[in-house]
C-alpha positions, 0 to 999 in steps of 0.5 A, a space after each residue: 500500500 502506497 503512503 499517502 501524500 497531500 495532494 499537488 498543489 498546481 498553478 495551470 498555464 495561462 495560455 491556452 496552450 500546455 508546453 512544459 512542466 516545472 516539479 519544485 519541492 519544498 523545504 522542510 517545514 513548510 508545503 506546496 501552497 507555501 512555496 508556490 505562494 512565496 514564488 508569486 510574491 518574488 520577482 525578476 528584474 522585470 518586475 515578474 514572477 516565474 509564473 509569468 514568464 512561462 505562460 505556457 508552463 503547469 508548475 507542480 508543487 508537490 507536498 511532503 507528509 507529515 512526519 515527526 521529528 525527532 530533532 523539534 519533537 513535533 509534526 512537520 511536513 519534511 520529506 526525511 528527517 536529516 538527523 535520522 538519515 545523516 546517521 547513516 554515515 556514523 552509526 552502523 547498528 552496535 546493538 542489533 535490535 535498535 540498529 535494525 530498527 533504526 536503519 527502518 527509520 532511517 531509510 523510510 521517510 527518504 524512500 517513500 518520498 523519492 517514490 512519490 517524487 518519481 510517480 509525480 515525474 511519470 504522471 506529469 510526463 504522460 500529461 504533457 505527452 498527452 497535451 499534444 500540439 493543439 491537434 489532439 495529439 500527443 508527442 509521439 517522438 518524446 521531445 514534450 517530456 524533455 521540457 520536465 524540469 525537477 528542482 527544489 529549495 533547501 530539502 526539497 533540492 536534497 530529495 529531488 537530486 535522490 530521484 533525479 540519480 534514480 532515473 539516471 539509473 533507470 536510463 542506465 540499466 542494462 539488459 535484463 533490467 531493460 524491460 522495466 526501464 524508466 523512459 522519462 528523460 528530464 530536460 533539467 534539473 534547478 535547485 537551491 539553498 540544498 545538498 546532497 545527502 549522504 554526501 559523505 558516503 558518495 565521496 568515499 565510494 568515488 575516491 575508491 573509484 566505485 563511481 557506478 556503486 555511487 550513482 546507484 548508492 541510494 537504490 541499492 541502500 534504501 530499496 527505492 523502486 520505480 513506479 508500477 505503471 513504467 512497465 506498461 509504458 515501456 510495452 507502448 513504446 515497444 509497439 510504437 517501435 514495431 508499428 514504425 518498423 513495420 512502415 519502414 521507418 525507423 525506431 524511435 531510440 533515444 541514442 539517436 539523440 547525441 543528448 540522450 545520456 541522461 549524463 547531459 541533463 542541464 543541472 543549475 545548483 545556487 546558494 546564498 554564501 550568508 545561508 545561516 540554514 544550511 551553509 553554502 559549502 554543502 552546495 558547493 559539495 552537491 555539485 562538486 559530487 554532481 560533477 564526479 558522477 559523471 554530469 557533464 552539464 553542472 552550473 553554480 552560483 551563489 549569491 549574498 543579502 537574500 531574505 530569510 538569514 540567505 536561506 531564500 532566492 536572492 531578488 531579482 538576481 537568482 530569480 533572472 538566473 533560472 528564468 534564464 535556465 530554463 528558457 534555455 532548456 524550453 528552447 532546446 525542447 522546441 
C-alpha cells in the first residue's frame, strides 16, 4: 500500500496552450501552497514572477507528509528527517535490535518520498505527452517530456537530486533490467539553498573509484523502486517501435539523440554564501559530487543579502538566473 501524500498543489498555464512542466519541492517545514505562494510574491528584474514568464508552463508543487521529528519533537511536513538519515554515515547498528530498527527509520521517510517524487515525474510526463500540439495529439517522438524540469529549495533540492540519480539509473540499466526501464528523460534539473545527502558516503565510494556503486548508492541502500505503471509504458513504446518498423521507418531510440545520456541533463545548483540554514559549502559539495558522477552539464552560483538569514532566492538576481535556465532548456525542447 502506497503512503499517502497531500495532494499537488498546481498553478495551470495561462495560455491556452500546455508546453512544459516545472516539479519544485519544498523545504522542510513548510508545503506546496507555501512555496508556490512565496514564488508569486518574488520577482525578476522585470518586475515578474516565474509564473509569468512561462505562460505556457503547469508548475507542480508537490507536498511532503507529515512526519515527526525527532530533532523539534513535533509534526512537520519534511520529506526525511536529516538527523535520522545523516546517521547513516556514523552509526552502523552496535546493538542489533535498535540498529535494525533504526536503519527502518532511517531509510523510510527518504524512500517513500523519492517514490512519490518519481510517480509525480511519470504522471506529469504522460500529461504533457498527452497535451499534444493543439491537434489532439500527443508527442509521439518524446521531445514534450524533455521540457520536465525537477528542482527544489533547501530539502526539497536534497530529495529531488535522490530521484533525479534514480532515473539516471533507470536510463542506465542494462539488459535484463531493460524491460522495466524508466523512459522519462528530464530536460533539467534547478535547485537551491540544498545538498546532497549522504554526501559523505558518495565521496568515499568515488575516491575508491566505485563511481557506478555511487550513482546507484541510494537504490541499492534504501530499496527505492520505480513506479508500477513504467512497465506498461515501456510495452507502448515497444509497439510504437514495431508499428514504425513495420512502415519502414525507423525506431524511435533515444541514442539517436547525441543528448540522450541522461549524463547531459542541464543541472543549475545556487546558494546564498550568508545561508545561516544550511551553509553554502554543502552546495558547493552537491555539485562538486554532481560533477564526479559523471554530469557533464553542472552550473553554480551563489549569491549574498537574500531574505530569510540567505536561506531564500536572492531578488531579482537568482530569480533572472533560472528564468534564464530554463528558457534555455524550453528552447532546446522546441
Amino acid at each position: 500500500m502506497l503512503p499517502l501524500f497531500p495532494p499537488r498543489h498546481v498553478y495551470f498555464p495561462s495560455s491556452l496552450s500546455h508546453t512544459s512542466t516545472v516539479i519544485l519541492l519544498h523545504g522542510r517545514g513548510s508545503n506546496g501552497p507555501e512555496l508556490a505562494s512565496e514564488l508569486a510574491e518574488s520577482r525578476t528584474s522585470s518586475g515578474r514572477t516565474l509564473f509569468e514568464h512561462f505562460p505556457s508552463c503547469r508548475w507542480v508543487f508537490p507536498s511532503a507528509r507529515p512526519r515527526w521529528s525527532e530533532e523539534f519533537c513535533e509534526e512537520l511536513g519534511e520529506w526525511f528527517d536529516p538527523v535520522l538519515l545523516e546517521e547513516e554515515g556514523r552509526d552502523q547498528g552496535s546493538e542489533q535490535g535498535q540498529g535494525q530498527d533504526r536503519d527502518r527509520a532511517r531509510r523510510a521517510g527518504l524512500k517513500e518520498s523519492v517514490e512519490h517524487v518519481l510517480r509525480v515525474v511519470e504522471d506529469e510526463a504522460r500529461r504533457l505527452d498527452c497535451a499534444g500540439d493543439g491537434d489532439g495529439h500527443g508527442d509521439g517522438d518524446g521531445k514534450k517530456k524533455r521540457r520536465i524540469i525537477l528542482g527544489g529549495l533547501s530539502q526539497g533540492m536534497a530529495v529531488a537530486l535522490v530521484a533525479m540519480l534514480q532515473l539516471c539509473c533507470a536510463q542506465q540499466e542494462p539488459e535484463p533490467e531493460q524491460k522495466t526501464k524508466m523512459r522519462t528523460r528530464l530536460g533539467g534539473f534547478v535547485g537551491a539553498m540544498g545538498w546532497i545527502p549522504l554526501a559523505e558516503k558518495l565521496q568515499s565510494l568515488l575516491d575508491d573509484g566505485e563511481q557506478e556503486k555511487a550513482l546507484g548508492f541510494f537504490k541499492s541502500n534504501f530499496g527505492i523502486s520505480y513506479p508500477q505503471h513504467h512497465q506498461q509504458q515501456q510495452q507502448q513504446q515497444q509497439q510504437q517501435e514495431t508499428s514504425r518498423e513495420s512502415k519502414g521507418k525507423a525506431p524511435l531510440r533515444e541514442s539517436e539523440n547525441k543528448d540522450s545520456s541522461p549524463f547531459s541533463t542541464p543541472i543549475f545548483l545556487s546558494h546564498g554564501e550568508d545561508d545561516k540554514w544550511v551553509d553554502v559549502s554543502l552546495g558547493k559539495t552537491a555539485h562538486n559530487v554532481l560533477i564526479r558522477l559523471g554530469f557533464q552539464n553542472v552550473s553554480w552560483k551563489s549569491y549574498t543579502g537574500a531574505e530569510g538569514d540567505g536561506h531564500w532566492l536572492k531578488e531579482p538576481e537568482q530569480l533572472d538566473d533560472i528564468v534564464k535556465f530554463l528558457e534555455e532548456r524550453f528552447n532546446e525542447g522546441s
